[in-house]
C-alpha positions in Angstrom: 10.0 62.5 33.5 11.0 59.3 35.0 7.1 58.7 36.1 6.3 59.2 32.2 8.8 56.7 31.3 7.7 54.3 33.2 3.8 54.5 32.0 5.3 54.7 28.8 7.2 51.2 29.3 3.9 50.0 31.4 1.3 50.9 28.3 4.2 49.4 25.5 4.1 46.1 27.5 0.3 46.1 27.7 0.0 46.3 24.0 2.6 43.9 23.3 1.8 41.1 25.0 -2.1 40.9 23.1 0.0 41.2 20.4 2.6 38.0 21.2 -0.7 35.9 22.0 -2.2 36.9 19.1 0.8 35.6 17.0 0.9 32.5 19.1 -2.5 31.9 18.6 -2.1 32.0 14.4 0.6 29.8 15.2 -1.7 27.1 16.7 -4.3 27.4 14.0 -1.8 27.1 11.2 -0.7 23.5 12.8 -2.5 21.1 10.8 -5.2 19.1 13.6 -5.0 15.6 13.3 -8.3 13.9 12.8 -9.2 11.0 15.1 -9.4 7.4 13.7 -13.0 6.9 11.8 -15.2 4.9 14.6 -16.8 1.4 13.8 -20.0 2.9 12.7 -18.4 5.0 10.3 -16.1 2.3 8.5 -18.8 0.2 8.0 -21.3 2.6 6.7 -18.5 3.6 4.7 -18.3 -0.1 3.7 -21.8 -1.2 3.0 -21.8 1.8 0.2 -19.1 -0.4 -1.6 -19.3 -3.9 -3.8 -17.2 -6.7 -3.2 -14.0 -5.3 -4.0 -12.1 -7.8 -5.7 -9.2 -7.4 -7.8 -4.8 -7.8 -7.8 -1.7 -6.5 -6.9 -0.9 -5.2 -10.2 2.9 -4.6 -11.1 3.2 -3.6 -14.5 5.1 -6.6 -16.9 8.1 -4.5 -17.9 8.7 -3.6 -14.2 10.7 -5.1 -11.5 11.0 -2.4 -9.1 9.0 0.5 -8.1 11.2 3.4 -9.7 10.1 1.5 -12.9 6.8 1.8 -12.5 6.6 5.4 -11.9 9.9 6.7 -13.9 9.2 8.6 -17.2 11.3 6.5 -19.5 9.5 3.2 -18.5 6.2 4.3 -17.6 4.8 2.8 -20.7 0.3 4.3 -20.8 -0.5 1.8 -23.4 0.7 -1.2 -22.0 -1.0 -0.4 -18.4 -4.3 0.4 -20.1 -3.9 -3.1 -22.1 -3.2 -5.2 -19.1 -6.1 -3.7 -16.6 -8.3 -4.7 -19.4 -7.2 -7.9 -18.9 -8.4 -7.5 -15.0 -11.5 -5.7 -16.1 -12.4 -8.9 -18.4 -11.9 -10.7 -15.2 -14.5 -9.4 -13.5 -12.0 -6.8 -11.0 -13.2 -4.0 -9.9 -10.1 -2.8 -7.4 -6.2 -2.5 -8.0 -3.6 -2.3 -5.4 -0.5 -0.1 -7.0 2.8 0.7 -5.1 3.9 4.3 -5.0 7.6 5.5 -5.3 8.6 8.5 -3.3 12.1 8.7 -5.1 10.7 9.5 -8.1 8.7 12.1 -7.3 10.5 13.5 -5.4 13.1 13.7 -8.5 10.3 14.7 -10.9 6.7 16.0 -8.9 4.8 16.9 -11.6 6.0 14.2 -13.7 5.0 12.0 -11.2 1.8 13.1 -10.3 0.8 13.4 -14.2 1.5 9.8 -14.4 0.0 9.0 -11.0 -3.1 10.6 -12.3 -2.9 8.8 -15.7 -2.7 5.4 -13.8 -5.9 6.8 -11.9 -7.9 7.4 -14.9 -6.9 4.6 -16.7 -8.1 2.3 -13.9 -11.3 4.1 -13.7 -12.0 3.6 -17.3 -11.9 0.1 -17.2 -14.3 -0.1 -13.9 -11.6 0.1 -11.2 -11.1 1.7 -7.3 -7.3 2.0 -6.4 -5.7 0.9 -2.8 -2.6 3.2 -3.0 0.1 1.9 -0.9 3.2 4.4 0.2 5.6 2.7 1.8 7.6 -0.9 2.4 10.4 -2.3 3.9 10.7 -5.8 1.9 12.5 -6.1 -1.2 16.6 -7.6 -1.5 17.2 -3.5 -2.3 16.8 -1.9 1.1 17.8 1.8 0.1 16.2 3.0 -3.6 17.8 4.8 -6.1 16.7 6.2 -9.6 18.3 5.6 -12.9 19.2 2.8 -15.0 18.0 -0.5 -12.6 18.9 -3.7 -12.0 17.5 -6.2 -14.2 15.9 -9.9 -13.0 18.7 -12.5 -11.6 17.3 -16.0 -13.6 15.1 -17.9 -11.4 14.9 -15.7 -8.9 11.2 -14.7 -7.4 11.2 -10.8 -7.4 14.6 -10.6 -7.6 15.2 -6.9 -7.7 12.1 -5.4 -5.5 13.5 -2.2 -3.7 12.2 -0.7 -0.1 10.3 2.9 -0.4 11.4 5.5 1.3 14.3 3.0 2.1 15.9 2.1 5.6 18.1 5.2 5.4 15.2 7.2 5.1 13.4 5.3 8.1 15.6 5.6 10.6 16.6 9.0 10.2 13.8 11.4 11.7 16.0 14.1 9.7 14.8 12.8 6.5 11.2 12.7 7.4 10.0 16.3 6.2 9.8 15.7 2.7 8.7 12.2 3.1 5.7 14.3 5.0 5.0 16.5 2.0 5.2 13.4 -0.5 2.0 11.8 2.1 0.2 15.0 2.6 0.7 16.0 -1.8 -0.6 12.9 -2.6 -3.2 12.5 0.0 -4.3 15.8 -0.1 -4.8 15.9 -3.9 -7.6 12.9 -4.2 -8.7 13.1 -0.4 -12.1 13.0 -1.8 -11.9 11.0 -5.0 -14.3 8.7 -5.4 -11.6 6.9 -7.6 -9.3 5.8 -4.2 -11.1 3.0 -2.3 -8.4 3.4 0.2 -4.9 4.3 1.5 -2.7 0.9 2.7 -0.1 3.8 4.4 2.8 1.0 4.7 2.7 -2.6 3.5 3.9 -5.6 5.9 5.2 -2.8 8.5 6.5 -5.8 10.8 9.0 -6.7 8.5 11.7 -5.2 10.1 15.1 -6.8 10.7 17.3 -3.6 10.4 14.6 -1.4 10.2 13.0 1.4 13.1 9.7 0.8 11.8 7.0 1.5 14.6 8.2 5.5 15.0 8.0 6.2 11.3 4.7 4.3 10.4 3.3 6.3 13.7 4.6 9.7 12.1 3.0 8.5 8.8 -0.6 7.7 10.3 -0.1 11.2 11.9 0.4 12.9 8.7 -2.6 11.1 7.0 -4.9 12.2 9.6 -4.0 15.4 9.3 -5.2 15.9 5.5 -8.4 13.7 6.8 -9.5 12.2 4.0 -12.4 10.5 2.8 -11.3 6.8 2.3 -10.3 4.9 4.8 -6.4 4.0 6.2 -5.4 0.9 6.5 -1.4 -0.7 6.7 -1.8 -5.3 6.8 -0.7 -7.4 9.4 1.4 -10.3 8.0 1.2 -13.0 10.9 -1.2 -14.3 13.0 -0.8 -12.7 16.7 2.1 -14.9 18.6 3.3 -16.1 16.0 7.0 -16.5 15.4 7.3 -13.7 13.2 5.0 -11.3 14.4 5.5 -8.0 15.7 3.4 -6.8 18.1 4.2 -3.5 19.3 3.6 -2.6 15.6 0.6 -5.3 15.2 -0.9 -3.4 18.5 -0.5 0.1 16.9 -1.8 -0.6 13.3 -4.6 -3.1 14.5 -5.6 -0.1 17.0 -4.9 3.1 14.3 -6.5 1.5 11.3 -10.2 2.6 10.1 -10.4 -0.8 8.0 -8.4 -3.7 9.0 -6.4 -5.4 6.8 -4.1 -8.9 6.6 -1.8 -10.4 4.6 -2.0 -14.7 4.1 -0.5 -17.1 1.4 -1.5 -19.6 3.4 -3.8 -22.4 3.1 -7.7 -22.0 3.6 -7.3 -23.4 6.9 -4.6 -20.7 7.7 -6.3 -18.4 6.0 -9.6 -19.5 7.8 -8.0 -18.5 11.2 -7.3 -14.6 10.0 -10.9 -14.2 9.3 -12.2 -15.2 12.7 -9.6 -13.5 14.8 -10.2 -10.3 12.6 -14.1 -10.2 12.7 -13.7 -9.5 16.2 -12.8 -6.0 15.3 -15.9 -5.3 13.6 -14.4 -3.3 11.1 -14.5 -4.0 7.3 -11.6 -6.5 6.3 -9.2 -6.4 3.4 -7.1 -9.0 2.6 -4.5 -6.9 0.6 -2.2 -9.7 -0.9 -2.6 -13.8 -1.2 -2.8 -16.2 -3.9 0.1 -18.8 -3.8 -0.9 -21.7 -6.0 1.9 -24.2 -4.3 1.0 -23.3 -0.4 -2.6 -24.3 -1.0 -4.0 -20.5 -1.5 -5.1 -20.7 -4.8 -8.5 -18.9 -6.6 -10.5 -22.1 -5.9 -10.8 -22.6 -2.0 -9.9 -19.1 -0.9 -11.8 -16.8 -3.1 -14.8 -18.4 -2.1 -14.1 -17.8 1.5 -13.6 -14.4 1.0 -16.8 -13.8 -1.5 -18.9 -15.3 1.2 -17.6 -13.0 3.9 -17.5 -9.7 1.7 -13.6 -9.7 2.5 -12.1 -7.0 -0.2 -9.0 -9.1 -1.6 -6.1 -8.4 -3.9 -4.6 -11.7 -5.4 -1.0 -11.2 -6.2 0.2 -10.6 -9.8 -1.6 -10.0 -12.9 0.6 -10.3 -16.5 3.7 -12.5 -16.1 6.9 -10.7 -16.2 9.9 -8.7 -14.8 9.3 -9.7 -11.6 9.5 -13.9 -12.4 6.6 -14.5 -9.7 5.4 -17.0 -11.5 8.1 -18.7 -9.3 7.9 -19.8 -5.9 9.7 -18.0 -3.0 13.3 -19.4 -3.3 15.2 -21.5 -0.9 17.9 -20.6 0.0 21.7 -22.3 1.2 23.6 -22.1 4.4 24.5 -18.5 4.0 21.0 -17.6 3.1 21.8 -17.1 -0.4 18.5 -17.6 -2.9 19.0 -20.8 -4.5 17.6 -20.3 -8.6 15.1 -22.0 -10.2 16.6 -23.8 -12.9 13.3 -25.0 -15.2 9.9 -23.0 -15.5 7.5 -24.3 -12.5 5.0 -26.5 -13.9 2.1 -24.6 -11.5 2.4 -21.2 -11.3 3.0 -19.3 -7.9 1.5 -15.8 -8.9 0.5 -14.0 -11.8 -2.6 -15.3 -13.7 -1.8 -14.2 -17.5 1.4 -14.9 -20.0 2.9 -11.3 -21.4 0.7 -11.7 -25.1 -2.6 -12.5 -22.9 -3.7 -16.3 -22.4 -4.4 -17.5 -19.0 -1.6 -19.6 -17.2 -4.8 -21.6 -16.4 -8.0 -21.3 -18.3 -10.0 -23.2 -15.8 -8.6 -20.7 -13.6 -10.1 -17.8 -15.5 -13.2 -19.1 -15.6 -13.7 -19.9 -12.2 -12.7 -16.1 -11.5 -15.3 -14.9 -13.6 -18.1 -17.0 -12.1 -17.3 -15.5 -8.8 -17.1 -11.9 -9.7 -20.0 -11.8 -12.0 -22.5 -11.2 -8.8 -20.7 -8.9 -6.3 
């Protein structure tokens, strides 16, 4: 008996452990299989398919902060499809639009109804989207949803909140449904011709209180996992060494990105200096956000530059409005308090058209439209 009961226990143990790798093997092949970062060939192929992309940041007018651009009671179809026809009259053929994980996270199909609406409105009048996720700058660094704050007079972008907020970022606990928000959105147009691209988190190196390099590395992680067809990209902000450049996360986006891309409000000289050091990569460039009339980056010495060098670029601002960046950045006191603007600047910073339409500058306009009539 006891010899039977030990074959017994032998053959159980023979068939079980087949059976325990056979679980741990589904195991593996349900884990999602990160896909490796597109290779030089690939991102320019990718790249020589495209025009010049050339186009804005584009905040809606009655906007300040991110919830309202995605939140149901301000998302407002009409006025969106109004102003991109303004950018469409301009010759633009590429938006850059901010995401808000709050609110769909609050309201998912809502959100993505509206996310799709801003899609196909964009498309309609000629235009790809760069879809950024995530940010650290804004004076709100942790978002919330309901009524928000409105503009402080004279303030530039007064009331610009951080997404998913520096709670969020430095809390690894919070991270899983931040993963599902990437991988729902991601994974719904990975193939959309409509999406030039995905900017997965915009000025990264602004950190101050924030944990950023282990959270942007979790979010290039997720991305590659849905794979999808347009390439990631997140912008460097300053030029290597300088004083407030990161490098740890310069070194990890720089190395992680399939098209590189910068941020400059600088000069053409500073601006100049970007486009050298980043050929070297030999990667397609994108110059995500720039356009500061009163620090020398202004339509008529930088856009050139960029048209000549089929650098994709985003100017900042489209319609004047809730967030006042027709003013320049503030100053600020001895206790680093914003210091308001008192009287309308007589040269714009951003933003290229008043609320009802006319150009801040129609020389301006012009000028635009001579440039993006050939691409």
């Amino acid at each position: 008996m006891k010899k039977i009961a030990v074959i017994l226990a032998l053959s159980a143990l023979v068939v079980a452990l087949p059976l325990q790798a056979r679980k741990k093997a589904v195991v593996q092949e349900e884990k999602p299989v990160a896909a490796p970062r597109w290779s030089e060939e690939k991102a320019n192929e990718w790249y020589a398919a495209q025009e010049w992309p050339v186009g804005c940041v584009y905040m809606p007018s009655n906007s300040g902060t991110p919830v309202e651009i995605w939140a149901a009671e301000s998302f407002d179809e009409k006025l969106v499809d109004w102003e991109l026809g303004l950018a469409q009259d301009l010759g633009f053929n590429v938006i850059r639009l901010f995401l808000c994980d709050i609110v769909w996270q609050e309201d998912r199909a809502g959100f993505m109804e509206r996310l799709e609406k801003y899609v196909s409105i964009a498309n309609r009048h000629g235009m790809k989207l760069l879809i950024t996720f995530f940010t650290n700058g804004g004076t709100i660094k942790n978002p919330y949803t309901g009524p928000q704050p409105q503009p402080v007079p004279g303030i530039h972008n007064s009331v610009w909140m951080s997404s998913p907020g520096r709670d969020v970022v430095n809390n690894p606990d919070k991270w899983p449904v931040i993963e599902e928000y990437v991988k729902c959105i991601i994974g719904k147009y990975k193939d959309d011709p409509r999406i030039l691209a995905w900017c997965l988190y915009n000025e990264p190196e602004n950190t101050k209180t924030f944990n950023t390099l282990p959270f942007i590395e979790a979010v290039y992680r997720w991305a590659r996992e849905i794979n999808p067809s347009q390439p990631l990209t997140s912008p460097i902000w300053a030029l290597p060494g300088a004083g407030n450049c990161n490098m740890p996360i310069q070194a990890f986006i720089l190395a992680n990105s399939d098209v590189i891309s910068f941020h400059c409000y600088g000069n053409y000289e500073n601006c100049h200096k970007y486009v050298t050091l980043l050929k070297q990569f030999n990667r397609p460039i994108l110059c995500s956000e720039w356009m500061a009339r009163t620090k020398g980056s202004d339509y008529f010495t930088i856009l050139p530059l960029f048209k000549r060098n089929k650098i994709g670029c985003f100017s900042y601002g489209l319609v004047n409005g809730k967030q006042q960046c027709h003013y320049p950045w503030n100053p600020t006191d001895k206790d680093g308090v914003k210091i308001p603007y008192t009287e309308e600047p007589p040269v714009w910073f951003h933003d290229l058209f008043y609320p009802d339409g006319t150009p801040w500058n129609p020389d301006e306009v012009r000028f635009i439209k001579s440039m993006t009539k050939t691409k």
